[in-house]
C-alpha positions as a LaTeX table, in Angstrom:
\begin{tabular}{lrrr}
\hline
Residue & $x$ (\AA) & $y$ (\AA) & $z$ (\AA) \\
\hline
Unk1 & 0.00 & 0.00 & 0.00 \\
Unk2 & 1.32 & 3.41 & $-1.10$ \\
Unk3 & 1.89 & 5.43 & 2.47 \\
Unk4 & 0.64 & 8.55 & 1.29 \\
Unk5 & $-2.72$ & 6.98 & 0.54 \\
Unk6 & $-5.45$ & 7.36 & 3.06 \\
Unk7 & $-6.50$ & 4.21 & 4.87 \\
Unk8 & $-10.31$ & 3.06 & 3.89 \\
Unk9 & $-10.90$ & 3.04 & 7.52 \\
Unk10 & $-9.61$ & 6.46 & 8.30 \\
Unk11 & $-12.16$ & 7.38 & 5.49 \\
Unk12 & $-14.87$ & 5.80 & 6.66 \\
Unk13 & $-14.05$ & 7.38 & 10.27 \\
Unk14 & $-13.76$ & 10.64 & 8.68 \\
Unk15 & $-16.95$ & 10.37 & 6.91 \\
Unk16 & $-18.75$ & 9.34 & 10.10 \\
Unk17 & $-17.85$ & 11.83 & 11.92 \\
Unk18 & $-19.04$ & 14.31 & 9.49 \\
Unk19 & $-22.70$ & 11.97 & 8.68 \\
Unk20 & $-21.48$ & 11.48 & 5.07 \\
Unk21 & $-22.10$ & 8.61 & 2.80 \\
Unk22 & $-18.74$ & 6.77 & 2.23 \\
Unk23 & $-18.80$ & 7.13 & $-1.27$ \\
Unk24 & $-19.10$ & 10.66 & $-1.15$ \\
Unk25 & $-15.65$ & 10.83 & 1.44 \\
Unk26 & $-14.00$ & 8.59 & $-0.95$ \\
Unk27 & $-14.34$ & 10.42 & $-4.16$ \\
Unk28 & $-13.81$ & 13.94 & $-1.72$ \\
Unk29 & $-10.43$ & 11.86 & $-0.81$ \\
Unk30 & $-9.39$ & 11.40 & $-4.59$ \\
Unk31 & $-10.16$ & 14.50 & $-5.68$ \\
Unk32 & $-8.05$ & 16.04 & $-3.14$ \\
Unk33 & $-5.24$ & 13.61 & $-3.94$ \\
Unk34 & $-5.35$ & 12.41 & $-0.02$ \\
Unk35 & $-5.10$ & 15.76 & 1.25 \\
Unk36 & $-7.19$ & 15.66 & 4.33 \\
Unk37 & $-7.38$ & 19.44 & 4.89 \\
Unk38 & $-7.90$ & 20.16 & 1.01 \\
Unk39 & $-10.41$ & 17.05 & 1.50 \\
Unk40 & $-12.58$ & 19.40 & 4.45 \\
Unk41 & $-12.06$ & 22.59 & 2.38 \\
Unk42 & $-14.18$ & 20.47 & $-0.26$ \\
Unk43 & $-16.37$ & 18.68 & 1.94 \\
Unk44 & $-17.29$ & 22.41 & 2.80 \\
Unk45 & $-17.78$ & 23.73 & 0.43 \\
Unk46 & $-19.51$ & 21.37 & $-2.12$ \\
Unk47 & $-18.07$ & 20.34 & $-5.29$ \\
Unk48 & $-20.46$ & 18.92 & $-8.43$ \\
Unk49 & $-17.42$ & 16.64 & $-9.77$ \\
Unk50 & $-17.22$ & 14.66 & $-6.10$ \\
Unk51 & $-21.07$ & 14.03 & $-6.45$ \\
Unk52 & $-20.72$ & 12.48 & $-10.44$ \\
Unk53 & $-17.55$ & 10.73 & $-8.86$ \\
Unk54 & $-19.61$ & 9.53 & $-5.55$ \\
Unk55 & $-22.84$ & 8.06 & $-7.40$ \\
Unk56 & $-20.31$ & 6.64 & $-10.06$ \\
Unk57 & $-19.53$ & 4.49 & $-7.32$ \\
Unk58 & $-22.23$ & 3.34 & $-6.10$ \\
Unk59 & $-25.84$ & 1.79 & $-7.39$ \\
Unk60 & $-27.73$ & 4.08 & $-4.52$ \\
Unk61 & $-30.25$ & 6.81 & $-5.87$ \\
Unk62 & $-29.26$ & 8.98 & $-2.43$ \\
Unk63 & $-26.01$ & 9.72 & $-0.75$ \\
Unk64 & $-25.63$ & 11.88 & 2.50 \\
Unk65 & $-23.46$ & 15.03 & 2.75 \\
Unk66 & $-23.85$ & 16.03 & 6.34 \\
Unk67 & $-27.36$ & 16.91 & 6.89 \\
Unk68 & $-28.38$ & 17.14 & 3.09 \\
Unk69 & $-29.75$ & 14.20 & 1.07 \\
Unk70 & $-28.45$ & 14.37 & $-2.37$ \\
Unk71 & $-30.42$ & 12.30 & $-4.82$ \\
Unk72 & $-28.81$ & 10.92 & $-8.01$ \\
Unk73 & $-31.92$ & 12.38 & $-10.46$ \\
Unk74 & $-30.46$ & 15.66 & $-9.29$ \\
Unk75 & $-26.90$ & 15.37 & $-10.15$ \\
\hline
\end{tabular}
C-alpha cells in the first residue's frame, strides 16, 4: 500500500464523523489527492465533480453530505 494513501478506515471514520455517505468521502479523498485538509475545504464547500464521482460508485439513488440528502436524479 502506497503510504501517502489514506486508509479506507480512516475514510470511513472521517466520513462518520461528518454523517457522510462513504462514497461521497472517498471520491472527496481522490479529488483532493489524499489531502485531508484540502479534503474538508471540499467537503465544505460542495463540489459537483465529487457528487458524479460519488454516485459513479455506487448503485444508490441517495447519498448523504452532512445533513443534506443528495439524490442521483439531481446530479
Amino acid at each position: 500500500m502506497n503510504p501517502t494513501k489514506k486508509d479506507i478506515h480512516d475514510i470511513r471514520s472521517w466520513a462518520s464523523v461528518r454523517e457522510t455517505s462513504i462514497e461521497i468521502a472517498e471520491a472527496i479523498f481522490e479529488l483532493a489527492n489524499d489531502d485531508e485538509k484540502l479534503a474538508e475545504q471540499i467537503w465544505e464547500e460542495g463540489s459537483d465533480e465529487v457528487l458524479k464521482l460519488a454516485f459513479a460508485k455506487t448503485k444508490a439513488d441517495k447519498l448523504f453530505w452532512g445533513e443534506q440528502t443528495i439524490e442521483r436524479k439531481n446530479v
